[in-house]
Structures are given as structure tokens and as C-alpha cells.
N, C-alpha and C positions, 0 to 999 in steps of 0.2 A: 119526423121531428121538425119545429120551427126553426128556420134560419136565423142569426142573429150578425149584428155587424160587430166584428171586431178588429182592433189595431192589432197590424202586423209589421214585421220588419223587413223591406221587400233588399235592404240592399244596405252595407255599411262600407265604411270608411274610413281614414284616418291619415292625421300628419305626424311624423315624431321628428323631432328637428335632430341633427346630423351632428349636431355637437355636444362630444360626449363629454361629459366634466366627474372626473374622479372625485374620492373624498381627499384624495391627497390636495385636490388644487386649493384645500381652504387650509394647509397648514402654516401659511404665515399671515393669513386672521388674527386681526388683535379680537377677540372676546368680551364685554362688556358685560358687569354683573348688572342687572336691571334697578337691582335694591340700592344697590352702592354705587351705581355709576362711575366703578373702577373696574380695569382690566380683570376679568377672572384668573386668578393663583393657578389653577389648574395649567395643566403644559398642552396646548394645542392635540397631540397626540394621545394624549388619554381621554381630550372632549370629542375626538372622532372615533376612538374606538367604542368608546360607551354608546357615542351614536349608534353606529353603524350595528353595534347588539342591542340595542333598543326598537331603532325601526328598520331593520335590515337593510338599507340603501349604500349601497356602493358607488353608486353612480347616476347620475342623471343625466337628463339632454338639457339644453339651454339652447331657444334660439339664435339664430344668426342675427348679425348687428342691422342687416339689409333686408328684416321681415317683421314686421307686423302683427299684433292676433288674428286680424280681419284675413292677413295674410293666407295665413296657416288654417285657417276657418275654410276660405275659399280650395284650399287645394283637399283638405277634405272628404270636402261637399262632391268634388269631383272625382276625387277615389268612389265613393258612397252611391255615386248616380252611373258611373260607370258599372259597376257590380252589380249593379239592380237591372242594369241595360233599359238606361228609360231618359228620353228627354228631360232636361232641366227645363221645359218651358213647359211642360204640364205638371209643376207644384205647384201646388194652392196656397202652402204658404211655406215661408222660411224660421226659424225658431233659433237662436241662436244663444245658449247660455253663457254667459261668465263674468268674469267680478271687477277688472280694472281698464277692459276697452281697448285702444290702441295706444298702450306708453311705446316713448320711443327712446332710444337709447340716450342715457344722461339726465334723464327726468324721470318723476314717479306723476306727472301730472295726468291723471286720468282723461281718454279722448272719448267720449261717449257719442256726440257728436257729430255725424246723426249716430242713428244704432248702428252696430255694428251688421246686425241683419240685412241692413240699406247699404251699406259698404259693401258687403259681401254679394250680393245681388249684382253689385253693380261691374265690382269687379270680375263676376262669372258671364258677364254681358246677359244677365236675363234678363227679357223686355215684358216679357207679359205683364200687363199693370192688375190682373185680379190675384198672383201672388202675393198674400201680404207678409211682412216684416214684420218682427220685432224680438228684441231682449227681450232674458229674463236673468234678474240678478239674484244670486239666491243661495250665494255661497257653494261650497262644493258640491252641494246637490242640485245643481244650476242643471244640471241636463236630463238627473230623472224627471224633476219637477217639468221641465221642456216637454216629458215624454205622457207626461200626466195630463197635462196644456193639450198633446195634439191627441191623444185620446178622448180627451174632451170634443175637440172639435169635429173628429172624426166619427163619434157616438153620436153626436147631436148633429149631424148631418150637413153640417155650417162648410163643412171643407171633407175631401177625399184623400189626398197625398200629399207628403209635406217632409221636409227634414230637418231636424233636433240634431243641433249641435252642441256639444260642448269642448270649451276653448278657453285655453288662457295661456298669459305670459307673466309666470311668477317669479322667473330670475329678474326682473327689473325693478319692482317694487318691493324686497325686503333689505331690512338693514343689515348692511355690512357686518356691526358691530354685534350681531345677535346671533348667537348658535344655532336657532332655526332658521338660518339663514341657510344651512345643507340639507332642510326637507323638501326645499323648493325645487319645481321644474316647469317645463313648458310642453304643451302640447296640444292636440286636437282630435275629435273622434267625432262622427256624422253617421245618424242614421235614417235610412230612408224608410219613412212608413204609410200607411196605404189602408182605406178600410178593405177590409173581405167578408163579403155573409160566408158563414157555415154553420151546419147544423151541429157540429163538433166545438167544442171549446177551443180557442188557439189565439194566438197572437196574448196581445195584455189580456189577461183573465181576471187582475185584479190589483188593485192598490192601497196603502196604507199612509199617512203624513202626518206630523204633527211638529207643531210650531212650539217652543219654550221661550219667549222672549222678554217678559216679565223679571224674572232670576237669571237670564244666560246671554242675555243681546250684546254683552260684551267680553266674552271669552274670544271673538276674533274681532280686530277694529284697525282702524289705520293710528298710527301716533307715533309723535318723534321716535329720533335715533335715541340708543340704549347712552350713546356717547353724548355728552353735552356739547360739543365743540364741534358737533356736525352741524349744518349749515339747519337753521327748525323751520327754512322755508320748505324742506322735503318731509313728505309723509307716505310709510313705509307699514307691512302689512304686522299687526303685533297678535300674537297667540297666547294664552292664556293654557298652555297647553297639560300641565295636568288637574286641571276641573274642567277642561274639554274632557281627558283621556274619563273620568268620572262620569259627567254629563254620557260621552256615546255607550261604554260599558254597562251603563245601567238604563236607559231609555230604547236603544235601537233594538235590542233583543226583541221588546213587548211589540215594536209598530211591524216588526217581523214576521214577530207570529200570528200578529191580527191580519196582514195581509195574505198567510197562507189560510187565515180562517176562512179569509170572507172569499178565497177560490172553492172552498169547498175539500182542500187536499188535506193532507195529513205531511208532516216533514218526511218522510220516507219516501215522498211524492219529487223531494227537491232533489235532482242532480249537479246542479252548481248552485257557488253563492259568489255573483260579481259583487264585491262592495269596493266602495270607497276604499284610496288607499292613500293613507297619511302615516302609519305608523303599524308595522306589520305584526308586531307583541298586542296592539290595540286591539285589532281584528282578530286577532286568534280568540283573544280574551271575548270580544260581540259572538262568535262564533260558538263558543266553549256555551255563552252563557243563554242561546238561543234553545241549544242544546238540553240544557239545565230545565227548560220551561215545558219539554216535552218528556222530561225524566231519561232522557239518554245518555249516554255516558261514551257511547263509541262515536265518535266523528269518520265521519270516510274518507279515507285517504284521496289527495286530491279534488275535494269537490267544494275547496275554494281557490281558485287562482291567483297566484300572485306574480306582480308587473313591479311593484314595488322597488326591487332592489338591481333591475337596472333604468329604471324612469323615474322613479322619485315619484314625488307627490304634483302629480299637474292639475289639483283641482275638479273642475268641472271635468275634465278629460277622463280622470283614469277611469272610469267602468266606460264608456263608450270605447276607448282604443283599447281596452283590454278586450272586448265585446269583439271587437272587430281581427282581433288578432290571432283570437281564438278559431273564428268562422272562418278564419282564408288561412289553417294551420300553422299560423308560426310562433305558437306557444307549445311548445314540446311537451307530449305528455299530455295534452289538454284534447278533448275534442267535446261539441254538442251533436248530439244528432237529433234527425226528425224524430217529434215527439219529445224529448226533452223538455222538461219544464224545471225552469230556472230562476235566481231571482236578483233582481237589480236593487240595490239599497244605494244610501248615501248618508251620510252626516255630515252637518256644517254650520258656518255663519249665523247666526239669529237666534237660538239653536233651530235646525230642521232638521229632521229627519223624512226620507222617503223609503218605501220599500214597492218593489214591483213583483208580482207576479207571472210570471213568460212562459209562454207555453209553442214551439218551434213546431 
């Protein structure tokens, strides 16, 4: 058989910051109706429990006041090249997904400035200047798309080894006075990948994307507080969230199943489905309905993981440190083994959709 070169994931990583934040710490939240720009009637207590059975989340992490995204990025990158057991000075390049930069406490002012990639570089002291840098902003699918980017450069012979980050810090940019203010979290997830010839199929087998932005570029956007009396110099992350919940239900199933088309497998082929995680009723529902497109009706117990409902929603992060949490066992009840073939999706911002095909 001819050999072919394919992206593989030689080593991952992750940060999950150390503070934990209950649903209880939002019970003296004032609430803000969007439409009416008056306190929501509802009692604090019944809008967290409808949460918390809507998108399972109990709890999230929230960065420390003394870290950064770049921060959290770089430490990582170092879990990730650790476990790969490999020099940080022989990647080719850096890749670094996510959406608001370095905010820092008491501000929502985006720090982009340089990229955060160059940040991170800099702060992991790597000198080689043929590693190169750069973001990608892309909403919470910021780090499949990353993985799509180095499988590109990795296929096309441009670069060899390289790590795809995704990172963000979402307790700092949403409004106080908005009830999606308890989806948010923070965190980061790194993974190191690498071309391999073989004669066998492995690493990415295959990918699927598709952009909606016409009808859907503004289901997530930044925009004032819910409250009028909050200062409108601050701009805060706004969800649109059920014509999102709409939008992902009815499009992410099809780019799912094209992406297992164009591997060649069949869904009986898939043992896990990492996807995005913003709303854990959401996902069953993308789940149920992927299911529906192959006329099946039994789902597998356990063959989607969910991180959800003690991390929240961290963006760009959750399928990468879910990825990685999995691989070095500390998701109970979870494992991948060699040979496994798996599949990485995401929903987000613009609308996007990604879906990956993985093969361990």
C-alpha cells in the first residue's frame, strides 16, 4: 500500500483554572429582562434551577484575578509538549484559538495586541524564529478550525509539528445583568500534532465546515448591558440563544454526517462524539438528530462526554480539555483506545460549524 501523510495528535494538554464558582454564587444577581429593560419577576432561585436543568451546569471554574488568557494558553502548551515528551523549540508553528484576547480584570476591553500566539511564544521563552504565530477567531469552534488550519499545513508539506490551542476567558466579558451570565467559564486545552506517513488511515481522516452568516452572523455579538444604567462604555458578550439552540439542532447533524461520509466509515464506525459544550439538553438534541440521519434510534451509552456540568461553557476550550482529560483518565467512565475513531465538532459565532474525523 502507498503511504500517505497524515495529522496526528502526538501529545495534549490543558489548564482548568482552580476557582470553583457554584450556581449558588449568582443568587443575589439582579436579572434584567432584555425586552423590558426591567429586573426579571422571576425569584433568582427558580432562574437557577431552570438553568441548571436546561444546560446541566453546576458549576464552573473562573480564572484567577492574577492570570491572563495568554496566561492559561502558555501553561497548556506546556502540560501538551510535556506528554508528547518533545522540545518546544522544534514546532513549526503556534496556533492559538479564541475570541476576546487578554481582558483584564475590571475591563471588557479586548487586548489582541500582538496575538496572543506571540504572547504565548514569548512567554514560553521559545526563540526559534521559523515557528510561526498566529490567532484564529472563530467563535467556539476557534480550535477545531485551528486543527483544520494545521492539517492543512501539515498535508501541504508547508510545516511538520505545530500546537492548536484553544483558550478563553469568559467570566470577564459578560453582563452581570443577563442570565447567561451562569453559562460562562474559563479555560484552555493544547494539542500537539505532528505529520505521520502510513499506509493505514489514522490521525485526521477527514473534515467537514460550513459557514451561515448571511441569516445568522448575529446570534452571538458583543453589545450593551441588559441594564441601562450600566456604564455603555463596556461591551459584553450577547446570545441570541434559542435561534442559536435552532440554528445548531438543525445544521450540525448534516456537516456531521458529511464528515463521516467523506472518511469513508459508516456511524457505527464512531466511538465518541467530543462536541462543543454550551448547553448539555442542546447536544443530546445534535446527538438524537445525527442519529435520525442514519435511521437509528439506539444511541450508545456513554459515547458522548460530557465536562459540562462541572466547567461550564469555556468556548474555544471545551472539546480540547475535554480531549485531553479523557486521554490521561480523569474522566470516569470515559476512555479512547488505539484505534478508536472519534469525532471532534463545534458550533459557534458567525454561524460555524466544524466536524473532525479522528482516528487514534
Amino acid at each position: 500500500m502507498t503511504k500517505r501523510l497524515y495529522t496526528k495528535i502526538i501529545g495534549t494538554g490543558s489548564y482548568i483554572p482552580s476557582q470553583i464558582i457554584s450556581n449558588d454564587y449568582f443568587k443575589d444577581y439582579v436579572f434584567y429582562d432584555p425586552t423590558t429593560s426591567q429586573p426579571l419577576q422571576k425569584s433568582n432561585e427558580e432562574i437557577i434551577q431552570k438553568f441548571q436543568e436546561i444546560t446541566h451546569i453546576s458549576e464552573r471554574r473562573w480564572v484567577t484575578d492574577d492570570l491572563v488568557n495568554s496566561d492559561m494558553a502558555a501553561m497548556a502548551i506546556e502540560d501538551a509538549y510535556t506528554s508528547a515528551g518533545i522540545d518546544p523549540e522544534t514546532l513549526d508553528f503556534i496556533i492559538i484559538a479564541h475570541n476576546f484576547g487578554d481582558v483584564t480584570v475590571g475591563s471588557t476591553q479586548i487586548d489582541v495586541l500582538p496575538s496572543l500566539a506571540n504572547k504565548v511564544k514569548a512567554k514560553l521563552g521559545i526563540k526559534n524564529p521559523a515557528c510561526i504565530c498566529h490567532d484564529i477567531v472563530s467563535g467556539c469552534p476557534g480550535w477545531t478550525q485551528g486543527m483544520i488550519t494545521a492539517d492543512a499545513y501539515i498535508r501541504s508539506g508547508i510545516y511538520n509539528r505545530g500546537v492548536v490551542v484553544g483558550t478563553d476567558v469568559l467570566s470577564r466579558i459578560f453582563d452581570p445583568y443577563d442570565r447567561d451570565a451562569m453559562i460562562y467559564a474559563d479555560g484552555s486545552g493544547a494539542t500537539i500534532v505532528e505529520g505521520v506517513e502510513s499506509e493505514e488511515p489514522t490521525g485526521i481522516l477527514s473534515h467537514s465546515s460550513r459557514s451561515d452568516s448571511v441569516n445568522y452572523w448575529n446570534l452571538l455579538t458583543n453589545g450593551s448591558s441588559f441594564n441601562p444604567e450600566l456604564n455603555g462604555n463596556f461591551q459584553y458578550m450577547k446570545m441570541a440563544g434559542h435561534k442559536l439552540y435552532v440554528y445548531a439542532i438543525s445544521n450540525v447533524p448534516g456537516v456531521v454526517k458529511e464528515s463521516i461520509e467523506k472518511a469513508g466509515l459508516q456511524l457505527s464506525d464512531i466511538k465518541k462524539v467530543l462536541m462543543h459544550q454550551a448547553n448539555e439538553k442542546m447536544d443530546e438534541v445534535i446527538l438524537k438528530n445525527v442519529f435520525k440521519l442514519y435511521n437509528e434510534k439506539n444511541i450508545p451509552e456513554g459515547i458522548m462526554p460530557m465536562s459540562i456540568e462541572k466547567l461550564g461553557n469555556s468556548s474555544t476550550a471545551t472539546v480540547p480539555t475535554l480531549l485531553d482529560l479523557i486521554l490521561k483518565g480523569k474522566m470516569e467512565g470515559q476512555i479512547i483506545n488505539e484505534g478508536d475513531t472519534i469525532l471532534l465538532c463545534s458550533v459557534g459565532a458567525g454561524m460555524n460549524i466544524n466536524s473532525i474525523v479522528y482516528k487514534f
